[in-house]
C-alpha positions as CSV (number, residue, x, y, z in Angstrom):
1,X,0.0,0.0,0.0
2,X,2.6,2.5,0.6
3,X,4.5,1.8,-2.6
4,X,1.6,2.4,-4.8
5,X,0.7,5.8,-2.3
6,X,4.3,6.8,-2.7
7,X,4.2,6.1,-6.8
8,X,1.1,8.1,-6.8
9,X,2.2,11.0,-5.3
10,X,5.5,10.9,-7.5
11,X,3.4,11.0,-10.4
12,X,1.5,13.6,-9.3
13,X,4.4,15.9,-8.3
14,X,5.8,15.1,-11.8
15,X,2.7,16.1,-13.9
16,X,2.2,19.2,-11.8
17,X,5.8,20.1,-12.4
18,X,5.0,19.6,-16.6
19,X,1.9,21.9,-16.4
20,X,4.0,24.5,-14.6
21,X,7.1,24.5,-16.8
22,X,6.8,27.7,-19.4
23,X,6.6,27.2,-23.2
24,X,8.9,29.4,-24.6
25,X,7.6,31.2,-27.8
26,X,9.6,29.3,-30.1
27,X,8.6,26.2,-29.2
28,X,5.2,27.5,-30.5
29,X,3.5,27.2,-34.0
30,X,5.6,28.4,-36.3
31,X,4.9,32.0,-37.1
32,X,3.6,32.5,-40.4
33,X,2.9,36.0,-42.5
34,X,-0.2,36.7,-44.0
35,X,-1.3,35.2,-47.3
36,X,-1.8,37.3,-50.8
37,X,-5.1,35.2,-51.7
38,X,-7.4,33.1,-49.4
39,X,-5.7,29.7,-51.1
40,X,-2.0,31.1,-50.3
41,X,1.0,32.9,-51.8
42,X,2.4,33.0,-55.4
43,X,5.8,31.7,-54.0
44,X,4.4,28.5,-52.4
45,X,5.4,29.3,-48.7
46,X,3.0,28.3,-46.2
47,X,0.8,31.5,-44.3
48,X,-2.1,32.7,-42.3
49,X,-5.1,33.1,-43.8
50,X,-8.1,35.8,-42.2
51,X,-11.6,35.0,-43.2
52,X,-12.6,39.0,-43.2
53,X,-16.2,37.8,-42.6
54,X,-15.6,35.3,-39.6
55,X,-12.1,36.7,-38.3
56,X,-11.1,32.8,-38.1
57,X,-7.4,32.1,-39.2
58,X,-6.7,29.4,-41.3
59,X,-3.2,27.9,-41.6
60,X,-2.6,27.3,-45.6
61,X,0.2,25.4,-47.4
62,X,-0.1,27.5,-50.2
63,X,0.3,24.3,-52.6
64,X,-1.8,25.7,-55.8
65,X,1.3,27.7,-56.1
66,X,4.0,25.3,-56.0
67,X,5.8,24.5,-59.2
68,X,7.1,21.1,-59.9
């Protein structure tokens, strides 16, 4: 009984320890600019999309402009 009491409280002590650790920004999404057309930019790279009705953003690959 005191074994699994003690393992308890360890794992308690460790997951309260990983919710109070800080994220550094960078560890974040990646930050991305904003897109020239709602399906993405001309050069391919990857952006934010801002539905001006809604003010949702919408991550997009931008892979109708992507030569190959």
């Amino acid at each position: 009984m005191i074994t699994l009491t003690a393992r308890l409280i360890t794992a308690a002590v460790v997951a309260a320890g990983a919710l109070a650790l800080p994220v550094p920004a960078d560890a974040q999404a990646p930050q991305r600019g904003s897109c020239q057309y709602e399906d993405g930019n001309t050069d391919g790279t990857a952006c934010l999309w801002t539905d001006p009705d809604t003010g949702i953003e919408f991550d997009v690959d931008s892979r109708n402009y992507v030569t190959r």
